[in-house]
C-alpha positions as CSV (number, residue, x, y, z in Angstrom):
1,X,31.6,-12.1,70.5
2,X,29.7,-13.0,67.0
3,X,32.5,-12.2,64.1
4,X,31.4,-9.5,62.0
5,X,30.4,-10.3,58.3
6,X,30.9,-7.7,55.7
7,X,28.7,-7.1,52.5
8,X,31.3,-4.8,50.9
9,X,35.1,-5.0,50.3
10,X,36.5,-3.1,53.3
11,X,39.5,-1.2,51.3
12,X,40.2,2.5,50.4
13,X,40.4,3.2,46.7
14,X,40.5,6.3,44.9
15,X,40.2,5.8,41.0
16,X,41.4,8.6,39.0
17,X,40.0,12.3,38.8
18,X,38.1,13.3,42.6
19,X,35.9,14.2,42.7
20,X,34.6,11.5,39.4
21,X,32.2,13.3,37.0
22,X,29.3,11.3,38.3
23,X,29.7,13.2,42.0
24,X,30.5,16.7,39.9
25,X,27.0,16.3,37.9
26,X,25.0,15.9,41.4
27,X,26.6,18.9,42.8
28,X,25.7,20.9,39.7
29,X,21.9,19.3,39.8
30,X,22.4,20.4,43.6
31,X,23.2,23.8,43.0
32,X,19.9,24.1,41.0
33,X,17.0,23.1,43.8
34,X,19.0,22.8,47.2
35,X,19.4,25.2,49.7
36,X,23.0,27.0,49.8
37,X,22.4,26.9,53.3
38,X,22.7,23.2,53.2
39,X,26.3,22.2,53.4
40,X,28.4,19.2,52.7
41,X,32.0,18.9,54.4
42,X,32.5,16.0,51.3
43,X,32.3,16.6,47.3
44,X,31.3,13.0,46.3
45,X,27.4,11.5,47.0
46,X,27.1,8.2,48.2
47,X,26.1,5.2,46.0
48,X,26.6,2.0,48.8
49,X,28.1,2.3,52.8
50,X,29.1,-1.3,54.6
51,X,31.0,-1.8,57.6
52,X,33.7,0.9,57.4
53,X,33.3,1.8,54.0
54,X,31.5,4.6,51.8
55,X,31.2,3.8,48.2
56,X,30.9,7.1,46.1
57,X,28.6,7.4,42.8
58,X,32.4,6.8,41.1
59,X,33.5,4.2,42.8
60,X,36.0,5.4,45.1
61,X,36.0,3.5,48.0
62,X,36.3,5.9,51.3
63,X,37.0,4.6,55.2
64,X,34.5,6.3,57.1
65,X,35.9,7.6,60.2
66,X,33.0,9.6,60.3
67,X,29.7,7.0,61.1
68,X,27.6,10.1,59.9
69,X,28.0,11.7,63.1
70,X,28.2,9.1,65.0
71,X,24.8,7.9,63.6
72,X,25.5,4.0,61.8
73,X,27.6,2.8,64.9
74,X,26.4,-0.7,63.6
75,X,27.3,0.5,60.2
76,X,25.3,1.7,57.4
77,X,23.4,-1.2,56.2
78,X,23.4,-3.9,58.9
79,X,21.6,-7.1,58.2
80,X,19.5,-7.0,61.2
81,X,18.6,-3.4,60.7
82,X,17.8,-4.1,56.8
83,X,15.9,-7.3,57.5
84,X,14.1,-5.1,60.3
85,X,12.9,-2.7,58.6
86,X,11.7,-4.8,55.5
87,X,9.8,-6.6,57.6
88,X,8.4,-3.8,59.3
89,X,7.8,-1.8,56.0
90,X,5.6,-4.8,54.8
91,X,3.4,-4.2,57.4
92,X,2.7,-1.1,58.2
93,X,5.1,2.0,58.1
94,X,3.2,5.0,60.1
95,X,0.0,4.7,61.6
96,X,0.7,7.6,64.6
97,X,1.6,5.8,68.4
98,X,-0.8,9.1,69.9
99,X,-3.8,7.7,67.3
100,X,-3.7,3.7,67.1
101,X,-0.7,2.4,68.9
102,X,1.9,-0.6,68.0
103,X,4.1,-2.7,70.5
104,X,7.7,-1.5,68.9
105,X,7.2,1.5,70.4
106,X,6.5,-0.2,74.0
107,X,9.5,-2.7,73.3
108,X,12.0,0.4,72.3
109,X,10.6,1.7,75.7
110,X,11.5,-1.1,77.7
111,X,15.1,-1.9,76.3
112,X,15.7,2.1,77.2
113,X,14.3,1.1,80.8
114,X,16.7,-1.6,81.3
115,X,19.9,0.2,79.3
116,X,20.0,3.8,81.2
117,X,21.7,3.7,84.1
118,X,19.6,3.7,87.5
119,X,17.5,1.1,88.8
120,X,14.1,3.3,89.5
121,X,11.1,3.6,88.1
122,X,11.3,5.0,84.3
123,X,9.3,6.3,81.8
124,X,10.4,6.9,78.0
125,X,8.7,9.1,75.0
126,X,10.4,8.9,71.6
127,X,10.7,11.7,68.8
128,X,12.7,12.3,66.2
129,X,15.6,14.1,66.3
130,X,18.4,14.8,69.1
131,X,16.9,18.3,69.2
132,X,13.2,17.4,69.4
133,X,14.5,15.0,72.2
134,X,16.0,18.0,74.1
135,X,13.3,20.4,73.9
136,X,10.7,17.8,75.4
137,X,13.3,17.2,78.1
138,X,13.6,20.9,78.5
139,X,9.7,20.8,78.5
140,X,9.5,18.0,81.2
141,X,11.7,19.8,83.9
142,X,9.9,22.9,83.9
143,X,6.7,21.0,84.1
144,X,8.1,18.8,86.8
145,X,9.5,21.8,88.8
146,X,7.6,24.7,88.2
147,X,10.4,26.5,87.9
148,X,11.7,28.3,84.5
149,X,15.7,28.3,84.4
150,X,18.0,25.9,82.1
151,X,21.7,26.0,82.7
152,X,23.8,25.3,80.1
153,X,27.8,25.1,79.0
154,X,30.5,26.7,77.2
155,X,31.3,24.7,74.1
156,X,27.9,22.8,74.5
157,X,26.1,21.9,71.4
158,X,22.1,20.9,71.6
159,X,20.6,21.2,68.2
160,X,19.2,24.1,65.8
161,X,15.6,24.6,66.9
162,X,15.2,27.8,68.4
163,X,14.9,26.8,71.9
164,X,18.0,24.0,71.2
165,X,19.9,27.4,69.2
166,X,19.8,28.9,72.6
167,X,21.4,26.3,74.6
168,X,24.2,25.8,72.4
169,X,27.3,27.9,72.8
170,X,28.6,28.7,69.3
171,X,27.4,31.4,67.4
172,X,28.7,30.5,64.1
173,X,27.5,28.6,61.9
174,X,24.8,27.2,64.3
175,X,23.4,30.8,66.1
176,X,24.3,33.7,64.0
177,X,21.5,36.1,62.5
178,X,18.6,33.2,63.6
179,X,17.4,35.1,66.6
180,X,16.1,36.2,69.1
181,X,16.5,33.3,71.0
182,X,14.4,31.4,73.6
183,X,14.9,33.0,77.1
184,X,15.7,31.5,80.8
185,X,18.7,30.4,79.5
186,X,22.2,30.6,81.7
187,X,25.8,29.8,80.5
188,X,28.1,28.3,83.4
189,X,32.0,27.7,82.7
190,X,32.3,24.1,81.4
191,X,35.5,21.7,82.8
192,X,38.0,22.1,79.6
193,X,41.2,20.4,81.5
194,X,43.3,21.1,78.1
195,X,42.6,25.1,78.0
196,X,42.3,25.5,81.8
197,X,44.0,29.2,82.5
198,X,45.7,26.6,85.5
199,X,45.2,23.3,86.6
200,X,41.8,22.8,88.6
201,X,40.1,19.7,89.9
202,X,36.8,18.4,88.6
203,X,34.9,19.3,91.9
204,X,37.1,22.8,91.5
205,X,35.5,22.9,88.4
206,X,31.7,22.1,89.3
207,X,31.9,24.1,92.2
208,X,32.9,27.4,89.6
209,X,29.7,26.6,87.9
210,X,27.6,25.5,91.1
211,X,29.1,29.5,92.3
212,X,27.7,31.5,89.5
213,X,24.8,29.3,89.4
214,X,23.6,30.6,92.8
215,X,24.9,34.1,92.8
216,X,23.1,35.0,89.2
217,X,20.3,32.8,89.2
218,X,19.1,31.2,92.3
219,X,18.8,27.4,92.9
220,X,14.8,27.7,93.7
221,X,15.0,29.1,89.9
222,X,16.5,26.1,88.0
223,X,14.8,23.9,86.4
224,X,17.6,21.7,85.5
225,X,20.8,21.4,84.6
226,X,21.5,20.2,80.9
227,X,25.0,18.7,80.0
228,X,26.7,16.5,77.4
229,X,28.6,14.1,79.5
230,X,31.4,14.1,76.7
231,X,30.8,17.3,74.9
232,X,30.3,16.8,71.0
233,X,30.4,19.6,68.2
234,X,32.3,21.6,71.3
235,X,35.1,19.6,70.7
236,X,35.2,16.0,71.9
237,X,36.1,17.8,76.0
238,X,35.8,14.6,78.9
239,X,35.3,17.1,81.7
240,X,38.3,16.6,84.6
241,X,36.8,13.6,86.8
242,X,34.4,14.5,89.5
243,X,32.8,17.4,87.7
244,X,29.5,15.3,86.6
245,X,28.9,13.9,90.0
246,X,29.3,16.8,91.9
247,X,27.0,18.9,89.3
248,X,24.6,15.5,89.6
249,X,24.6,15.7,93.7
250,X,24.3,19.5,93.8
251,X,21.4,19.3,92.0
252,X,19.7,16.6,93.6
253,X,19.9,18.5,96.7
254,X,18.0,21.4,95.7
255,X,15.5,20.0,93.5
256,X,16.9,20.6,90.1
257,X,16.3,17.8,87.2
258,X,20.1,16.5,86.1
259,X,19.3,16.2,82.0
260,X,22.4,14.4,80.6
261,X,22.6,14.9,76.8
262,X,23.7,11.6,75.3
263,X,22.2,12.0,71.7
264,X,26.3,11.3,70.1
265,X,28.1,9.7,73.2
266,X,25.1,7.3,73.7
267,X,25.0,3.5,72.3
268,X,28.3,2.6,73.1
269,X,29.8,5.3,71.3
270,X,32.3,5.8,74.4
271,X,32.7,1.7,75.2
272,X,29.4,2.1,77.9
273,X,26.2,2.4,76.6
274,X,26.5,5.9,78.4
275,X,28.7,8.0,79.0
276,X,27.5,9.0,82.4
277,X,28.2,5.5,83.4
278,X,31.8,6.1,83.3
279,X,31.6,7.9,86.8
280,X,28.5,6.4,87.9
281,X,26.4,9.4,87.2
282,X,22.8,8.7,87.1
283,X,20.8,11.3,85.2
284,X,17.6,12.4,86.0
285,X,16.6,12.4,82.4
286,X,18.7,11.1,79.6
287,X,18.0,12.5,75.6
288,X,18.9,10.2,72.9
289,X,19.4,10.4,69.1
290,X,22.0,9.2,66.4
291,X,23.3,5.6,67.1
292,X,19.8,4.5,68.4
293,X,18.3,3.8,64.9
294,X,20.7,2.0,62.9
295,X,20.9,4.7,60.4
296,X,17.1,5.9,61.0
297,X,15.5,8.6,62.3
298,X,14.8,8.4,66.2
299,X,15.5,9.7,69.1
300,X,13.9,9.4,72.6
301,X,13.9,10.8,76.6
302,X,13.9,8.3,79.3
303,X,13.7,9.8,82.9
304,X,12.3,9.1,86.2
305,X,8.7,8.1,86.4
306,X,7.3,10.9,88.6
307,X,9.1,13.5,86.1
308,X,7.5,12.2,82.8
309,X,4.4,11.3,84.3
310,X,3.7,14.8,85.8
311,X,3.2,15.9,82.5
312,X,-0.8,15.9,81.3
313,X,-1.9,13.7,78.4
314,X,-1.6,15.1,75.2
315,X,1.0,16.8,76.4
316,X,4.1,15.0,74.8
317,X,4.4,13.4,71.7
318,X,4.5,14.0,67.6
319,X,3.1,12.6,64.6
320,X,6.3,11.0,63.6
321,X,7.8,10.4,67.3
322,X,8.7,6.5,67.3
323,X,7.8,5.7,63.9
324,X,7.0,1.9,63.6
325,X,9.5,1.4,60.9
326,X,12.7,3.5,62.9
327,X,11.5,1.3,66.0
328,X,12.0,-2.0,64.4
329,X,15.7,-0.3,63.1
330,X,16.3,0.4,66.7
331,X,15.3,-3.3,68.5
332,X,18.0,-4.7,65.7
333,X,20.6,-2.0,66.3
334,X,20.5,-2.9,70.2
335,X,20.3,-6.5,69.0
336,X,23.5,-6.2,67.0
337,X,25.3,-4.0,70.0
338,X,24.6,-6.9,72.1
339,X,25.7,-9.7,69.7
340,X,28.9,-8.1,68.4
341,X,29.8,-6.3,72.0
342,X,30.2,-3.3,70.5
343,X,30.9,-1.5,74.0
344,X,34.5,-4.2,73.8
345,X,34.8,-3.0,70.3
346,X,34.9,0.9,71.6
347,X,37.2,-0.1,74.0
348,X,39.6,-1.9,71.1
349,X,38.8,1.0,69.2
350,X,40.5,3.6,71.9
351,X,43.6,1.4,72.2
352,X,44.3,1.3,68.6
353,X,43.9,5.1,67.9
354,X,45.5,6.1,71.0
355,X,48.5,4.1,70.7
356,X,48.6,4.9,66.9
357,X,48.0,9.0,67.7
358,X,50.2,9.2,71.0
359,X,53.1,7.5,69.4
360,X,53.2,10.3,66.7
361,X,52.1,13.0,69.8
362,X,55.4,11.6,71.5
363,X,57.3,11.6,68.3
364,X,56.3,15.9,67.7
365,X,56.6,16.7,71.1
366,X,55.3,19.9,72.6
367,X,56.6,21.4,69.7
368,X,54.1,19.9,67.5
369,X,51.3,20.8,66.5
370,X,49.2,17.9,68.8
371,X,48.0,19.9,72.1
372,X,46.0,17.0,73.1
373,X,44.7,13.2,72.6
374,X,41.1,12.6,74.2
375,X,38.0,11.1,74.3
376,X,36.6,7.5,75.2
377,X,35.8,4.4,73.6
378,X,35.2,5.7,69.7
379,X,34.8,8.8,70.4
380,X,37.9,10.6,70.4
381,X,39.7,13.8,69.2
382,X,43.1,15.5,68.3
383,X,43.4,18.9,69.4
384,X,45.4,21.1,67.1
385,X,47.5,24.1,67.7
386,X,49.8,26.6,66.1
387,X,53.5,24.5,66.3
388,X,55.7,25.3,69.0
389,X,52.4,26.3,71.4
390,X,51.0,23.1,73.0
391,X,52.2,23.8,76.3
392,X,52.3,27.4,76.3
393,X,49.4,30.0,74.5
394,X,47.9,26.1,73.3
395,X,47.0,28.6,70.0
396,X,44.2,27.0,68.3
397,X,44.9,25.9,64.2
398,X,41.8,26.0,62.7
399,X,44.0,26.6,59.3
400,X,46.1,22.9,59.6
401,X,43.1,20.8,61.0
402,X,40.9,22.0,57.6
403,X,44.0,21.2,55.7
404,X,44.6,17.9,57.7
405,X,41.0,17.0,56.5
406,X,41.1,17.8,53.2
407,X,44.6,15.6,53.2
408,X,42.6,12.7,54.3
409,X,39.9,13.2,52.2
410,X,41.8,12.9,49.2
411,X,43.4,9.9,49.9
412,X,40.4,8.4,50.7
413,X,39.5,9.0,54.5
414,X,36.7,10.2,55.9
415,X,36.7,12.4,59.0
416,X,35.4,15.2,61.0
417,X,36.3,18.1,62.3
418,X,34.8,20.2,65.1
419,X,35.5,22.6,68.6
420,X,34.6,25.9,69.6
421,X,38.3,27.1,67.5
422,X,37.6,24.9,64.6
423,X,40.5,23.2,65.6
424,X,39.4,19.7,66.4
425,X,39.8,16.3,64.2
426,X,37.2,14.1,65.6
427,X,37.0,10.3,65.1
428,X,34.3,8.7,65.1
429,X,34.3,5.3,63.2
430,X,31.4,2.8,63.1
431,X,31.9,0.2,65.9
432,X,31.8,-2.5,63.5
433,X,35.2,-1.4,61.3
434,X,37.9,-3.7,61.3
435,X,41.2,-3.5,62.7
436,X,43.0,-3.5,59.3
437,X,40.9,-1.0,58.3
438,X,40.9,1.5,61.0
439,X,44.9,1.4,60.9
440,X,45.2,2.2,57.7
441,X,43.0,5.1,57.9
442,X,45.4,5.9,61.0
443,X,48.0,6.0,58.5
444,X,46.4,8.6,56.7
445,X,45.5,11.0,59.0
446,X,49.3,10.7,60.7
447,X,51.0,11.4,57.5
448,X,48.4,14.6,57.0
449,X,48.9,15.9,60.4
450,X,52.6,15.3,59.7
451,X,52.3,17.4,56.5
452,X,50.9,20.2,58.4
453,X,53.6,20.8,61.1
């Protein structure tokens, strides 16, 4: 594996008052022209991001445990990614693939071809955004079937268009007062092994889903079945294993498209470049987004050949849909996957948080207020609850894990939180953040969950 070179000092640093006066003059020049509806989880605006650091306006030197949602997996400004797009921007930066088309688009095509799992036939159309890359998957399998019905998850997150609104679980802040919603859309129980009333097995689990999905809707109705492999905003939940393939075989028997959202677990966000690899799953149709452009906007479907190709021309596409310039930022991101095995680095990345996080799990025991440790690769999650409840009501403590952030925040950490309680810290560092770096933002967030007990 190449050795990672870093642009930036990789340190925390906080100097002085926080947030600094140059951050506290953009939020008031913010307040004047952006929407309130617009809302930053951090005070300070961003003047330089490298490796595993954010540099504010200030600067104060923050770890990002954050990637921007999983987003700059190769971190923020990556020399292939920069050189990339320079290069492409000195050419051309738009000229429309559905008007006069480029080869970028046709190489971003062909590395999704040989990266998905499965070794059929594929075919690949690229947008912009995780939701846009949803809807046209949404779009395809009803096409493809004929048929109308989308099942969906509790605790699933898909985006904030109207259709993507609808398939998503939680009301606030994502649903509330935007609807009416888009119809033929069904909600089946999702496998959440942690707040399982008692214990059940994956297949247990699938066949609860695969139950309601025949008695209230019909199989000869669905369309397809739409599922985040590792659920994201819902709170970081790996389903109990055997759940995916026995909703993936089910549906293959009766003709129903398997659509696996990977728009944040994609890219080797979970140490695969999918997460349905992890049991094998082969998707019918996968939707991409975040980590595929190196920091720009992108996002794409790749599916079987006879499902994409049912669709008439004209029928799928967008003026910005695999811009020439994110297409060059998404060859190098691959590229610099490839040459710093960033799917090993995941893996690394696991050990060192769960060792770090499990040791202090151990330390609380159950009456702390750690319910669970999960996740894969770089993409993992604490769970908190109220003290004294981890093994009993599991109480969720939306109250401690805001707290827990702030904590971090101040000392110069980055993170997120998320879950369907508001309960979940979620780490998602770039892949390319140092050892030394990473533990000390370890230390961080264990003293502020230590604070909050």
């Amino acid at each position: 594996m190449a050795e990672i070179q870093y642009r930036l000092e990789q340190k925390r640093q906080i100097l002085g008052e926080f947030p600094g006066p140059k951050s506290a003059a953009l939020t008031q020049r913010r307040k004047a022209v952006v929407a309130a509806g617009v809302a930053s989880s951090v005070p300070v605006y961003v003047a330089d991001a490298d490796g595993g650091v954010i540099v504010d306006v200030d600067g104060n030197s923050f770890i990002d445990l954050g990637s921007g949602i999983a987003v700059t997996s190769v971190g923020a400004s990556d020399p292939a990614v920069v050189g990339a797009v320079k290069d492409q921007a000195g050419h051309f930066t738009h000229t429309c693939f559905m008007v006069t088309p480029y080869e970028g688009y046709i190489e971003v095509a062909e590395e999704l071809a040989r990266l998905t799992p499965g070794d059929h036939e594929k075919r690949t159309v690229l947008f912009n955004s995780g939701a846009e890359a949803v809807e046209n998957a949404v779009k395809v399998a009803r096409l493809a079937t004929g048929r109308d019905a989308i099942v969906a998850f509790d605790h699933a997150y898909h985006g904030r268009t109207n259709l993507t609104m609808a398939l998503t679980a939680k009301a606030m802040p994502y649903k509330a007062n935007f609807g009416p919603f888009a119809p033929e859309i069904y909600r089946v129980p999702m496998s959440y092994p942690y707040r399982e009333e008692t214990e059940i097995k994956g297949e247990d689990a699938a066949r609860r889903a695969i139950s309601m999905i025949e008695k209230q809707i019909g199989a000869d109705s669905v369309a397809a079945i739409l599922i985040e492999p590792v659920q994201g905003e819902g709170g970081f939940i790996v389903p109990a294993e055997g759940f995916l393939p026995t909703l993936a075989a089910w549906a293959k028997e009766n003709g129903v498209v398997f659509i696996a959202d990977e728009v944040q677990s994609g890219f080797c966000r979970t140490g695969t470049w999918f997460a349905s690899e992890h049991e094998g799953v082969v998707p019918d149709i996968i939707t991409m987004a975040k980590g595929i452009g190196g920091g720009l906007p992108l996002s794409a479907i790749t599916g079987r050949a006879e499902l994409l190709d049912a669709v008439h021309p004209g029928g799928l596409g967008g003026t910005f849909g695999g811009n020439p310039v994110a297409c060059a930022a998404a060859l190098a991101a691959i590229g610099s996957m490839r040459t710093f095995d960033l799917n090993a680095r995941a893996q690394r990345i696991e050990k060192i948080v769960m060792d770090r996080l499990g040791a202090l799990a151990a330390e609380m025991g159950d009456g702390g207020i750690i319910g669970e440790l999960r996740g894969r690769g770089a993409m993992l999650a604490v769970e908190l609850v109220r003290p004294g409840t981890a093994r009993t009501t599991k109480e969720p403590n939306a109250q401690a894990t805001k707290a827990v952030a702030a904590a971090c925040l101040q000392a110069g950490v980055v993170i997120l939180t998320c879950g369907t309680y508001g309960n979940v810290v979620r780490l998602l560092p770039p892949l390319v953040i140092s050892d030394e770096l990473l533990k000390d933002g370890l230390d961080v967030l264990v003293e502020a969950i230590r604070a909050n007990v």
